[in-house]
C-alpha positions in Angstrom: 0.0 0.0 0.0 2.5 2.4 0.8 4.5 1.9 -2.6 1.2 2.1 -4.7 0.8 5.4 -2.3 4.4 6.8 -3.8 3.2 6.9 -7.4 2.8 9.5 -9.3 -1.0 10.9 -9.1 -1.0 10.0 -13.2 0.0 6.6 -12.8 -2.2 6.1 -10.2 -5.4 7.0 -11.8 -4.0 4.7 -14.5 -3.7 1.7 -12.3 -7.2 2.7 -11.4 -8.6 2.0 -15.2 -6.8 -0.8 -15.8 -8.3 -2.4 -12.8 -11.8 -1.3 -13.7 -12.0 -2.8 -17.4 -9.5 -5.5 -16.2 -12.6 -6.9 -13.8 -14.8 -5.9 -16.8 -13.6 -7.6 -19.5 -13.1 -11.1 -17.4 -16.8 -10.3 -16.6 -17.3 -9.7 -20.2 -15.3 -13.2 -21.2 -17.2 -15.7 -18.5 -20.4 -14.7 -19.7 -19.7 -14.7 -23.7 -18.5 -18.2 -22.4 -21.7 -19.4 -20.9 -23.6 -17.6 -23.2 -21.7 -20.1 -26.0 -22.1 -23.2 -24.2 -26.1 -22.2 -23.7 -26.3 -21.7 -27.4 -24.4 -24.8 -28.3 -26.4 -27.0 -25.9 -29.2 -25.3 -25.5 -31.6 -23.8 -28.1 -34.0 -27.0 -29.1 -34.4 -28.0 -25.4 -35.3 -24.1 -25.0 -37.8 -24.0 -27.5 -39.4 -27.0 -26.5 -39.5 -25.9 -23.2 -41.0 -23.0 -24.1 -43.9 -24.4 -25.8 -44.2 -27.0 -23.0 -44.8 -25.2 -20.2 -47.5 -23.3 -22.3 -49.2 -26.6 -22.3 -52.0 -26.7 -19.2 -51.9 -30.1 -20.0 -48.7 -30.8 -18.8 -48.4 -31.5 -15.0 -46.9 -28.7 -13.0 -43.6 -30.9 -11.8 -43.2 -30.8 -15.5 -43.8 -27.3 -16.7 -41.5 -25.7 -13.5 -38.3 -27.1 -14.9 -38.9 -25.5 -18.5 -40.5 -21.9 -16.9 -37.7 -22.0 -15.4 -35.3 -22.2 -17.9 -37.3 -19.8 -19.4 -36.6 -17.5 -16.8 -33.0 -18.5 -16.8 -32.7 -17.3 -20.3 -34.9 -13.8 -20.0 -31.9 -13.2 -16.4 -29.3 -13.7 -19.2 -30.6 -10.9 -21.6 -30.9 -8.8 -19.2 -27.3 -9.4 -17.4 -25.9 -8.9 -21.1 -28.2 -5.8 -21.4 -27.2 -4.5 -17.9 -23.3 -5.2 -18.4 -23.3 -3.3 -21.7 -24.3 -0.6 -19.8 -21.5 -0.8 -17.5 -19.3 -0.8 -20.0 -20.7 2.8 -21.7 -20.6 4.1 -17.5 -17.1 2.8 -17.8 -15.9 4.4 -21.1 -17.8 7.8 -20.4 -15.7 7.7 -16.7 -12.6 7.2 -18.8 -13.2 9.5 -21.1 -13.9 12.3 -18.3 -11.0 12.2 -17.1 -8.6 11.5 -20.0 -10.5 14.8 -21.8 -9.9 16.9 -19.0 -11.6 19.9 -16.7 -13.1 20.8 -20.0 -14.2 17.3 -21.7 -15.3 16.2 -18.7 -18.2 19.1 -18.2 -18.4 18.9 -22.2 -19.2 15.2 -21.8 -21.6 15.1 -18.5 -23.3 18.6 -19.8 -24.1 16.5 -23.1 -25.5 14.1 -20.8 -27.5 16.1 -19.3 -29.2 17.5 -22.3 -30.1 14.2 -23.1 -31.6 12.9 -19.8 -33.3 16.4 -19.4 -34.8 15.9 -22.9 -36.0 12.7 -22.0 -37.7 13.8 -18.8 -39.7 16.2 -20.7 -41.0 13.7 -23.4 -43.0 12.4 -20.7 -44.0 15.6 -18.8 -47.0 17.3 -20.5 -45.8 21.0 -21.6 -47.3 23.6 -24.1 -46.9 26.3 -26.7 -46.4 28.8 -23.5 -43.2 26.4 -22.3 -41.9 27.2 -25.3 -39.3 30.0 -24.0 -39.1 28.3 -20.8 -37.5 25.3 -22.6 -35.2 27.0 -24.8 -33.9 29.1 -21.4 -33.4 25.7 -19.7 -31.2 24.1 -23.0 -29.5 26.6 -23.9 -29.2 29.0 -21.4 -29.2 27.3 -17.8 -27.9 23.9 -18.9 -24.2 25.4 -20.6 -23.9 28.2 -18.1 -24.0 25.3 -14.6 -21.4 23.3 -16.5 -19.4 26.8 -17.0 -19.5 27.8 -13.9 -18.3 23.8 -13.1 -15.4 24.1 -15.7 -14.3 27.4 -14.1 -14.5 26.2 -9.6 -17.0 28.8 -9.3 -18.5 26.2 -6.9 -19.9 28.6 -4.2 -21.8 30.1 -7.6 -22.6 26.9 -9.2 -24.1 25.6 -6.3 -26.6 28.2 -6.0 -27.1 29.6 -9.8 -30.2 26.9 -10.0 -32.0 26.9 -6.5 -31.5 30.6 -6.7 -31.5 32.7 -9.8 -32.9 30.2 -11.9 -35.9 29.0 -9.7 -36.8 32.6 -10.1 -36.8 33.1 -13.9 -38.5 30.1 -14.9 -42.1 31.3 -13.0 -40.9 34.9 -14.8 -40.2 33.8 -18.4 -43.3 31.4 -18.3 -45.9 34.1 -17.0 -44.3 36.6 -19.8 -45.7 34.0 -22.4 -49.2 34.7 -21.2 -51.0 31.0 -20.7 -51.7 31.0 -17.2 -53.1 27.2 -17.8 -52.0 24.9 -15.0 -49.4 27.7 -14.9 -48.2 26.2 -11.8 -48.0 22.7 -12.4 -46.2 23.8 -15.4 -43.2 25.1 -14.1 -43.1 23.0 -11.1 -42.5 20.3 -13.5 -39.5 22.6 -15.4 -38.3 23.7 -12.7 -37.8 19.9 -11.2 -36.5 18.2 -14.1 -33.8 21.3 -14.1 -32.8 20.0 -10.4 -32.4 16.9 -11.4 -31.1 16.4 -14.6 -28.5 19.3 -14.3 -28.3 20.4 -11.1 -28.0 17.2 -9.6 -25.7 15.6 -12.5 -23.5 18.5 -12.6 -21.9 18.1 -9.2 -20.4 14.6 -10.7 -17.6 16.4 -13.0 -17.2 18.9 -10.0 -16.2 15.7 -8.0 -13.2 15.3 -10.7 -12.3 18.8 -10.2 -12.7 19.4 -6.3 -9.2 19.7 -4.6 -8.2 18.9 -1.0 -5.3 18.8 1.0 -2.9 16.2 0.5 -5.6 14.9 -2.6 -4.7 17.0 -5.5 -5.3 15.8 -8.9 -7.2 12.6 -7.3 -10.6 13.6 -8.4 -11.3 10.8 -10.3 -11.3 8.5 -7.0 -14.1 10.2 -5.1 -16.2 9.8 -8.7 -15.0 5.8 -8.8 -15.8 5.6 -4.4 -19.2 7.0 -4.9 -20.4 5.3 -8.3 -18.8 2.2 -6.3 -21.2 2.5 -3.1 -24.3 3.7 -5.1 -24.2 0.8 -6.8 -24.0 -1.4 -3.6 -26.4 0.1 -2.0 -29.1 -0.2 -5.0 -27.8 -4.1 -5.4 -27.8 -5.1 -2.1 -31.0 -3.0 -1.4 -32.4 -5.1 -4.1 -31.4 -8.5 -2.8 -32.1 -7.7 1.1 -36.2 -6.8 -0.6 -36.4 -9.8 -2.1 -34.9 -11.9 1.1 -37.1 -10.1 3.8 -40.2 -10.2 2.1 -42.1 -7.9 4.0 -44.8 -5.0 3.8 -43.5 -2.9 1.2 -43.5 1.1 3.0 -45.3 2.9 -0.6 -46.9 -0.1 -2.1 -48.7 2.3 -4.7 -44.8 3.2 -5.6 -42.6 0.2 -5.5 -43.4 -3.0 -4.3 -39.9 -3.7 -2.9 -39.3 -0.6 -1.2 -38.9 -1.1 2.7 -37.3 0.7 5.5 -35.2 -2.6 6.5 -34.3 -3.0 2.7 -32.9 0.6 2.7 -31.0 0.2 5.8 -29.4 -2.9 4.8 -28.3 -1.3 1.0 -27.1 1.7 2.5 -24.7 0.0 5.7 -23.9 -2.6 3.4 -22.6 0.8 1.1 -21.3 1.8 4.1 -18.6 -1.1 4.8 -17.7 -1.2 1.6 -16.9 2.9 1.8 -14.9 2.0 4.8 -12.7 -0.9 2.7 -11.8 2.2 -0.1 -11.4 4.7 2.3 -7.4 4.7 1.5 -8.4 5.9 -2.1 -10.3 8.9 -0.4 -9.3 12.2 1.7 -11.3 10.3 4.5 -10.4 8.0 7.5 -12.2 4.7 7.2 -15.1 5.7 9.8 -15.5 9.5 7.9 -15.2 7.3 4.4 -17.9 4.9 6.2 -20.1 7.8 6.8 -20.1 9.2 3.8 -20.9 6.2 1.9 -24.0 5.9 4.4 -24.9 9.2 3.3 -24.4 9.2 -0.4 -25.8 5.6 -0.8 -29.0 7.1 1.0 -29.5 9.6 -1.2 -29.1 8.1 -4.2 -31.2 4.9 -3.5 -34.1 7.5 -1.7 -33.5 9.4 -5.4 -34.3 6.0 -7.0 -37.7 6.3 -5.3 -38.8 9.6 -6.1 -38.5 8.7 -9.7 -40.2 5.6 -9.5 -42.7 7.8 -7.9 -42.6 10.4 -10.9 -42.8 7.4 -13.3 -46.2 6.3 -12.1 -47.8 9.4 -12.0 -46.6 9.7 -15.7 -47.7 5.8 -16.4 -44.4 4.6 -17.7 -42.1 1.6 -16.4 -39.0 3.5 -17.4 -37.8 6.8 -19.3 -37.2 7.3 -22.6 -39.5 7.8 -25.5 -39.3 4.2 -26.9 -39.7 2.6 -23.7 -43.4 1.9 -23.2 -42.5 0.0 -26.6 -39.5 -2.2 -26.4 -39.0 -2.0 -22.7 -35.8 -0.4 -22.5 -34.0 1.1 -19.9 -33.5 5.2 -20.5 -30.4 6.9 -19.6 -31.9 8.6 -16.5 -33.2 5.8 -15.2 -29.7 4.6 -15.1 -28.1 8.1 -13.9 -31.4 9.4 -11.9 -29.3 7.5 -8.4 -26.0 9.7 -8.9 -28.1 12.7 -9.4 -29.5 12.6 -5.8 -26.2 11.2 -4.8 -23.5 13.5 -6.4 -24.7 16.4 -4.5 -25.0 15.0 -1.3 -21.9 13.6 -1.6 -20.3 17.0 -2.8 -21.5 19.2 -0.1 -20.8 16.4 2.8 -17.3 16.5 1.9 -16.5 19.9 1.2 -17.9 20.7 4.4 -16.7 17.7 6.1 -13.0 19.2 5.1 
């Protein structure tokens, strides 16, 4: 530890990478593997099955074994689809940091733009939104991420809650449709928290100094992805183990106070293990895993919330369609997370 520790910062960040797609693409070869040895083996039986357990006139000891398999190759897809977004999270991390203080806001502000446009697909505007929406694309949405690029973090942090919260209600009433005026721009003025507020503070992660810490930005990004992550997974498995009443049934069904505690201490431990890649001690590190991994998987269940009153499973234009997962559904965690995370330890140091 203490020769990895006498690097330089650049090779460092380096080993960093290569450890990330080194567990990826061994992830990547064991399931192209099993995927291979399923299709080799596999396909008639699968078909079979599938018509078989169709049958109602097939007994049920005999149908279970095919719906199962069934099952086992719909988990499959979905690992595949789930790991090939890993790999774009992975690549866009990469790229952030290889591009610089000014590629990395280029890149997350063109993330932004798209997660912000998909919000809106869902959110019933009109003609009167019309200037509202061109403020919050082209106006709002480049000047956060200048403000990002340039550490005017004391600005940044305020320029949406603030200034902007202020000029949407005045740039929508200047267009003169006071229909559902306030629903209207409560919608605008959330998907602006969320989508670029909330996502900016990620790049500002890269670019936040502290003592003793310089030029390690790109470790607090990798900790917190890291214990998101775990939280959401482990959140996920803990729901499914203690099957209990579910706190907002007309929300999620899986959602549960003892599920979120679990996820987020679980988070919690493994902050502690990556403290030493952090500013932190291992209990500060521990705490502020708690924190961010609380915020992001309580920011999951806002937008689950936001998704039902809209009546979609997930965002994006296509997926009521195909089924897809949309980019803020995947990013809509770090954008509760990132800013929590942000302000704990800036204030914390």
């Amino acid at each position: 530890m203490s020769a990895l520790r006498d690097l330089p910062v650049s090779t460092q960040v380096a080993l960093l990478f290569v450890l990330l797609f080194g567990v990826l693409a061994l992830v990547t070869l064991a399931a192209l593997l099993h995927s291979l040895r399923d299709d080799a083996g596999g396909d008639t039986q699968t078909a079979e099955g599938t018509a078989a357990a169709a049958d109602p006139a097939l007994p049920g000891r005999q149908r279970r074994p095919l719906e199962g398999a069934r099952r086992s190759r719909n988990g499959g897809e979905s690992f595949h689809r789930e790991l090939r977004a890993v790999w774009s999270g992975a690549v866009v991390f990469w790229l952030a940091w290889v591009s610089g203080p000014a590629g990395a806001t280029l890149l997350f502000g063109l993330v932004s733009f798209l997660v912000l446009r998909e919000y809106l697909s869902l959110m019933h505007t009109r003609r009167g939104d019309h200037r509202t929406l061109i403020l919050a694309f082209f106006v709002v949405l480049p000047l956060q991420y200048l403000l990002v690029a340039n550490r005017n973090f004391d600005l940044f942090t305020v320029f949406i809650p603030v200034y902007v919260f202020f000029a949407v209600p005045v740039v929508s009433a200047l267009a003169g449709d006071p229909e559902r005026y306030l629903e209207r721009n409560a919608k605008i003025q959330w998907g602006l928290t969320v989508c670029i507020y909330g996502l900016s503070h990620t790049p500002a992660l890269l670019l936040l100094e502290f003592p003793r810490f310089a030029d390690r930005g790109a470790f607090l990004v990798f900790f917190l992805v890291v214990v998101v992550v775990t939280a959401e997974l482990v959140q996920d498995l803990a729901a499914r183990r203690f099957k209990g009443a579910p706190f907002a049934r007309a929300i999620s069904t899986s959602f549960s106070y003892r599920a979120w505690f679990v996820g987020a201490f679980a988070a919690a431990f493994v902050g502690a293990l990556l403290y030493w890649i952090t500013p932190f001690k291992a209990g500060q590190a521990a705490a502020m895993a708690f924190i961010a991994s609380g915020a992001g998987t309580m920011g999951e269940f806002v937008m689950k919330a936001l998704k039902r009153d809209a009546g979609v499973q997930h965002w994006g234009n296509q997926a009521a369609v195909t089924g897809a997962v949309g980019l803020l559904d995947r990013v809509a965690p770090l954008c509760f997370a990132a800013p929590v995370f942000f302000h704990s330890a800036r204030w914390w140091t």
